[in-house]
N, C-alpha and C positions, 0 to 999 in steps of 0.2 A: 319714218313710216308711222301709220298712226298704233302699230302692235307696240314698236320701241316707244313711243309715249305714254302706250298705256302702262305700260312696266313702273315710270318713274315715281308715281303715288307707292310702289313697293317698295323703295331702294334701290330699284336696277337705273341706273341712266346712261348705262355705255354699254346697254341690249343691242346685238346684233340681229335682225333678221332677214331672212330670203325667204321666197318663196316660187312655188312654180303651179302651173295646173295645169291638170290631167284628164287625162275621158277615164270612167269605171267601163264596165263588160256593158253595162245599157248605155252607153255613151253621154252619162251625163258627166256635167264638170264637175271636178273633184280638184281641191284647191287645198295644199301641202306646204304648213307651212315650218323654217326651221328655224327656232328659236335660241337661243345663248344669251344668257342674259346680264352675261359680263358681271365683273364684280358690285356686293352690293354696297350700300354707302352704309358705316357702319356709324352710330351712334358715338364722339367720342366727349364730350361733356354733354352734360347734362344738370338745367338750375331749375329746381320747379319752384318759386314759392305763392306763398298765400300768401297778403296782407291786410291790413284793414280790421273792423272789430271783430271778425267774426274767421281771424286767424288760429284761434284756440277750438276752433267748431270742431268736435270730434267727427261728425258727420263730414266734412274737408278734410281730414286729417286723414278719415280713412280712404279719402277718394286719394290722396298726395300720396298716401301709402301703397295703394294697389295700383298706382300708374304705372301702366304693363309696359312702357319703352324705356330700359337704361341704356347705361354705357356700356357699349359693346355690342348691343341690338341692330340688327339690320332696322335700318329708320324705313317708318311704316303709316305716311301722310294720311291714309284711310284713320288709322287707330289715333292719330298725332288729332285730327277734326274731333272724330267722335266722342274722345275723352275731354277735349276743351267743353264738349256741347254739356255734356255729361254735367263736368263742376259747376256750370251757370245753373242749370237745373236743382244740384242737389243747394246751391245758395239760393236759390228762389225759393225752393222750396221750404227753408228755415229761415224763410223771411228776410233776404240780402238781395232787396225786387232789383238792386242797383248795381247787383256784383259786373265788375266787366274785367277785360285781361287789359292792365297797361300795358304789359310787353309780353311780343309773343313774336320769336326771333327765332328762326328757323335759316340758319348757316349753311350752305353745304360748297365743300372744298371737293371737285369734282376730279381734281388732279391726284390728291389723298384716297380720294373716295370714304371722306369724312363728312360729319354732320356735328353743326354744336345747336343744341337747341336752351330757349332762355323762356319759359314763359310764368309772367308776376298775376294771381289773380286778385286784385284788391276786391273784395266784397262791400267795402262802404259800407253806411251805419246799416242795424236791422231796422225792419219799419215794424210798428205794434200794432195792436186794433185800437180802433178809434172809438167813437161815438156810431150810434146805430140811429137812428132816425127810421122810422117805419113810414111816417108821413099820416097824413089822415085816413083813417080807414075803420072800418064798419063793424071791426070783430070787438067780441067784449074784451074790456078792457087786462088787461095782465095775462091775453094769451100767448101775444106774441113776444112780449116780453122778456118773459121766462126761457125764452127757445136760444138766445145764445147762451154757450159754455164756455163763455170767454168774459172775462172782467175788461174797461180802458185800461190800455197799456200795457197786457199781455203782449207777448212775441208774436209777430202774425207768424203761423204758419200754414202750407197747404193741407197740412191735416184737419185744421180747425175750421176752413173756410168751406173746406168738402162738407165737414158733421156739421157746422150751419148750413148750408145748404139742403144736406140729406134732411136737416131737424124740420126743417121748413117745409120742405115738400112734406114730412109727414105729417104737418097738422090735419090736410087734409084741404087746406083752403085755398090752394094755391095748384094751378095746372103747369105750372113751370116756374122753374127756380133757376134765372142767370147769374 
């Protein structure tokens, strides 16, 4: 049924349910359902790693450190998504535009009611800032210039690229900053 499936992004995949329906005192339907949701699958390895340049990222480090599913955890596919989303995010954000997961191995021994999960994040190189090119344009000369806070070759990051963007719109000469 579709209640025992929705269970198994939980842990539960040997959920039993029935159900029956009923009239209330105004005789509308009233739909009763009973659930058991049988043992859960319990986490029993667990490899997380990082690799790539940006293995030593303290910012990764503490994402690998608070990864909220160990061994012995009922395995919990909602949180198992969110947290993958999470690390590509916190590596984009310190400039790893390229991180991806080479392995992301998700086991489950349904007869155990075990789970081995495997997943590798390679980040790939960081990308830096480049060269700025404003192109031709009509403002005196050295004002837009001056508006990044960023040298070539700096680390891109999304903090940097937000405060140029914020620095730009505030000169005041621009009605939009993409």
């Amino acid at each position: 049924s579709k209640a025992e499936i929705a269970l198994r992004p939980y842990g539960f995949y040997a959920a039993e349910v029935s159900g029956r329906i009923s009239r209330n005192s105004e005789n509308q339907p009233v739909v009763e359902l009973r659930v058991n949701p049988g043992p859960p699958i319990i986490i029993e390895r667990l490899q997380l790693e990082i690799v790539g340049k940006g293995s030593e990222s303290r910012s990764l480090r503490s994402w690998q450190r608070k990864w909220p599913l160990e061994e012995g955890d009922i395995l919990n596919q909602v949180v198992w998504e969110q947290q993958k989303q999470h690390a590509i995010e916190v590596a984009n954000s310190i400039g790893y535009l390229s991180a991806e997961f080479t392995e992301r191995t998700l086991e489950i021994d349904l007869e155990r009611n075990r789970a081995s999960v495997k997943l590798t994040l390679d980040t790939g190189p960081r990308f830096v800032m480049g060269d700025i090119d404003f192109g031709e344009h009509v403002l005196k000369p050295g004002i837009l210039e001056f508006v990044p806070r960023f040298e070539r070759g700096d680390p891109y990051t999304t903090y940097l690229m937000d405060k140029f963007r914020s620095d730009l719109w505030q000169t005041g000469y621009f009605t939009d900053v993409d």
